[in-house]
C-alpha atoms as one frame of an Amber mdcrd trajectory, in Angstrom:
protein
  27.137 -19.932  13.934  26.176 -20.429  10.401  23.334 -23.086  11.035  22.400
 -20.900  14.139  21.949 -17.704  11.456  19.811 -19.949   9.356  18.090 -21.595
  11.475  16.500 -18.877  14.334  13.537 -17.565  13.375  12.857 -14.987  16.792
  14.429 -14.359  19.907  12.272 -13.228  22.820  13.669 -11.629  26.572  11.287
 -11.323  29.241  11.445  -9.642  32.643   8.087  -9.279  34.747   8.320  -5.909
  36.129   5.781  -4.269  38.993   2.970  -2.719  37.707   2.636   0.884  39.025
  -0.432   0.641  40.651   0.546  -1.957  43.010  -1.544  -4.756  41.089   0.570
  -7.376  39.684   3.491  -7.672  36.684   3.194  -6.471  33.683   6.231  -8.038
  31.122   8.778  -6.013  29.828  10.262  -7.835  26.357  13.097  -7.924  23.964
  12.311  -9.084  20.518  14.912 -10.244  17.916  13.880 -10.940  14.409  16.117
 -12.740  12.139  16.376 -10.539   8.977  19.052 -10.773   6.956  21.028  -8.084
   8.538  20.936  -9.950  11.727  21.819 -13.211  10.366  24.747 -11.621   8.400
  25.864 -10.498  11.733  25.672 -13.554  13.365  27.375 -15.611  10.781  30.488
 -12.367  10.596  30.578 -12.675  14.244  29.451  -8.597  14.511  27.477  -9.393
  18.005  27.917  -5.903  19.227  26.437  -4.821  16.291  23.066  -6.598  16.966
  21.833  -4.538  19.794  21.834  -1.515  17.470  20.261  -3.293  14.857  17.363
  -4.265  16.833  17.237  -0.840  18.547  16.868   0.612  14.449  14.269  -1.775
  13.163  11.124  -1.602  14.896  10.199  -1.464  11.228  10.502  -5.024  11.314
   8.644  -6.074  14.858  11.834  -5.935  16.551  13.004  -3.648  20.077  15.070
  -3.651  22.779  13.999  -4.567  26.197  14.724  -0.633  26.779  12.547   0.424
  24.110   9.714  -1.832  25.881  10.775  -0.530  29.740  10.586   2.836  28.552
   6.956   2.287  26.480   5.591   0.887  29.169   6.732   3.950  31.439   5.191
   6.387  28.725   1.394   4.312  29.069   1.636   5.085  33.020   2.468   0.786
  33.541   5.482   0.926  35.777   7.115   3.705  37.156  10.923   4.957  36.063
  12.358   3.966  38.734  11.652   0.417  37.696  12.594   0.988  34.150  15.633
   2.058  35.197  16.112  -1.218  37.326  15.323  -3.749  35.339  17.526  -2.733
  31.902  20.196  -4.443  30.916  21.899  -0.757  30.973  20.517   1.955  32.461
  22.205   4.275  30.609  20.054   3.432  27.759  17.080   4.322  29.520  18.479
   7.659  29.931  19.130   7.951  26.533  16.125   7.256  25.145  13.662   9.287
  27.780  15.811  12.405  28.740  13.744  14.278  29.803  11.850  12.015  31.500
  12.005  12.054  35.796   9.800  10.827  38.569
């Protein structure tokens, strides 16, 4: 793990998710950056604490494939429903859009 925490530069997760007006995919995409907070993580073995570090530091060109399903539903790409089924938890999505609903 320590070589891995060195030597990763990004991460990227794709999913192609339907575009709401029928034409095509439009990708959906989680982006890790290793900072030194991540790589401190790796190398401690804190992986749970990962997904909250990307979901905090957008600062630093990183988000969660939520935080890309659910931009993507705010610009009128895809529709909620398939935000909601194509995250890695739903829950999130629910989370982070409230008040959001189809």
């Amino acid at each position: 793990m320590v070589q891995m925490s060195f030597g990763i530069s990004h991460v990227l997760s794709q999913k192609l998710v339907p575009r709401a007006d029928g034409h095509g995919r439009v990708v959906a995409m989680e982006v890790l950056r290793n900072v030194p907070a991540i790589g401190n993580q790796m190398r401690t073995g804190n992986w749970h604490q990962i997904y909250g570090a990307i979901e905090t530091r957008s600062k630093d060109g990183m988000s969660t494939l939520e935080q890309s399903l659910i931009s993507l539903y705010e610009r009128g790409i895809i529709t909620m429903e398939d935000a909601i089924s194509h995250a890695n938890d739903a829950s999130i999505i629910d989370r982070l859009a409230p008040s959001f609903s189809e």
